[in-house]
Every structure is written in structure tokens, then in C-alpha cells.
RODRENVO-372784 format. One line per 4 residues: number of its first residue (from 0); their letters; for each residue x, y, z of C-alpha. Coordinates in nm, 4 decimals. Layout:
NUM	a	X Y Z | ...
This chain:
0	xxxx	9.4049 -13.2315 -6.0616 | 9.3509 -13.0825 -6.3659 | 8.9706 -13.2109 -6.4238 | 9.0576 -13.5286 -6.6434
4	xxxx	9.0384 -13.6200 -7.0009 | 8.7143 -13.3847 -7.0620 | 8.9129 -13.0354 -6.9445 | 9.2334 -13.0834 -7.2238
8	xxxx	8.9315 -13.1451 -7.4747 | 8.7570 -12.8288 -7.3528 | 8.9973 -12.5881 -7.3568 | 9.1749 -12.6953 -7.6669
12	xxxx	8.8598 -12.6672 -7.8479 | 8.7732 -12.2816 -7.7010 | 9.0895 -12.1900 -7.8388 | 9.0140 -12.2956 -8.2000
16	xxxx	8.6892 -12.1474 -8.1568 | 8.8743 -11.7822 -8.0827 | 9.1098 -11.8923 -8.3141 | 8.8779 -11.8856 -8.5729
20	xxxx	8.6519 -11.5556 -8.4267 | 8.9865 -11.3644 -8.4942 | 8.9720 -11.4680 -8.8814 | 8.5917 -11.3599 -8.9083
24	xxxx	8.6089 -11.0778 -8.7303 | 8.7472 -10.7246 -8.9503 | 9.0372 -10.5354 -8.8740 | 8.9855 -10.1998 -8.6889
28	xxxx	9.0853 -9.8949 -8.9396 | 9.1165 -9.6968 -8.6403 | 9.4510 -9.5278 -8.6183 | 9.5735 -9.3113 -8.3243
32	xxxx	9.6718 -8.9633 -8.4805 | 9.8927 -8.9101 -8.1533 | 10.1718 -9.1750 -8.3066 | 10.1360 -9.0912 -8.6305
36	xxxx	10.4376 -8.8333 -8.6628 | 10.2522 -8.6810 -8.9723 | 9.9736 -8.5536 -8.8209 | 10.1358 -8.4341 -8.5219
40	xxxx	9.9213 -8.1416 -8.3044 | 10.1622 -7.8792 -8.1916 | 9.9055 -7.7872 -7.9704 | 9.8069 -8.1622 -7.8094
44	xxxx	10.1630 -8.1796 -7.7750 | 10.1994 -7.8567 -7.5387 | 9.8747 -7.9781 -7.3992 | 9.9988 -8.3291 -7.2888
48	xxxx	10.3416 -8.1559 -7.1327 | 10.1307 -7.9131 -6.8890 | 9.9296 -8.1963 -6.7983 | 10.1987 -8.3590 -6.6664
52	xxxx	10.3986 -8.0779 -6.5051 | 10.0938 -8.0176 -6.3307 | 10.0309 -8.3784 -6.2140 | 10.3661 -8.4055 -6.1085
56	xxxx	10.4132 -8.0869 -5.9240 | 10.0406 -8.1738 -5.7428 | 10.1875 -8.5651 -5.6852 | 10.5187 -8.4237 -5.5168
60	xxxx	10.2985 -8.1351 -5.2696 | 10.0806 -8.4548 -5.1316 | 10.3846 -8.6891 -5.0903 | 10.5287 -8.3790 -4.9277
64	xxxx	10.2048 -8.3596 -4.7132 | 10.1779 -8.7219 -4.6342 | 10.5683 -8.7119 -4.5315 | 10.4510 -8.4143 -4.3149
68	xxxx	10.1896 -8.6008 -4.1569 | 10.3938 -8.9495 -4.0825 | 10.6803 -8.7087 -3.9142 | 10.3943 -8.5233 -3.6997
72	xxxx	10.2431 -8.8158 -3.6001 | 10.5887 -8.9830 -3.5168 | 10.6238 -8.6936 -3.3328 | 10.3451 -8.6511 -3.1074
76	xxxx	10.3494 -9.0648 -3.0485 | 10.6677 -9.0279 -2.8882 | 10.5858 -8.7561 -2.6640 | 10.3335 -8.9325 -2.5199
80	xx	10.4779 -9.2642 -2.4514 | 10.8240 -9.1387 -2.3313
């Protein structure tokens, strides 16, 4: 059930009410520099690239470890109940 008559009333009225908080409300001037291609950092933009070599070489060495440790385990379980 969907709470009767009173719930429809409710919620149709809370979304006037935000309806009409977006008109008050100002617009944000803030604009991100990083999609702007005007302003474009040479430097951010090397930045952001070795960030994510790095993250992706350190992702690949623990899904390398993990691997490692599933076979190892996998291992030593079926020595022992064989």
C-alpha cells in the first residue's frame, strides 16, 4: 500500500517545494579549469597520466599477488586432503 490519499498529497507537494528552492537558489560560477580546453595545464596533464600508470601498474602487482595467493592456497588444500 502506498499510505493512502495523504502520501500522493505529500510527496507532490515536497516536490514543488524543491521545485521552487532550485529557482531561489543562485547558480554556482564555479567552473572546472580541467575541461576548459583554454586553460589547459601541460603540467596537470602529465601529472594526471603518471598517476594513473602508477595506479595501474600497483592494481595489476596485487591482482598478481592475490592470483598468487588463491593458486598457493589451492595448492596446499589439495595436498592435504588427497
Amino acid at each position: 500500500m502506498t499510505g493512502g490519499a495523504g502520501f500522493s498529497r505529500d510527496s507532490s507537494q515536497s516536490f514543488k517545494d524543491n521545485h521552487e528552492l532550485g529557482k531561489i537558489r543562485p547558480r554556482s560560477s564555479y567552473i572546472k579549469s580541467s575541461r576548459n580546453l583554454e586553460n589547459v595545464d601541460s603540467k596537470a596533464i602529465s601529472e594526471g597520466i603518471n598517476h594513473r600508470i602508477s595506479r595501474k601498474s600497483a592494481l595489476e602487482k596485487n591482482r598478481k599477488l592475490v592470483l598468487l595467493i588463491v593458486i598457493t592456497t589451492a595448492l596446499i588444500l589439495t595436498y592435504f586432503f588427497i
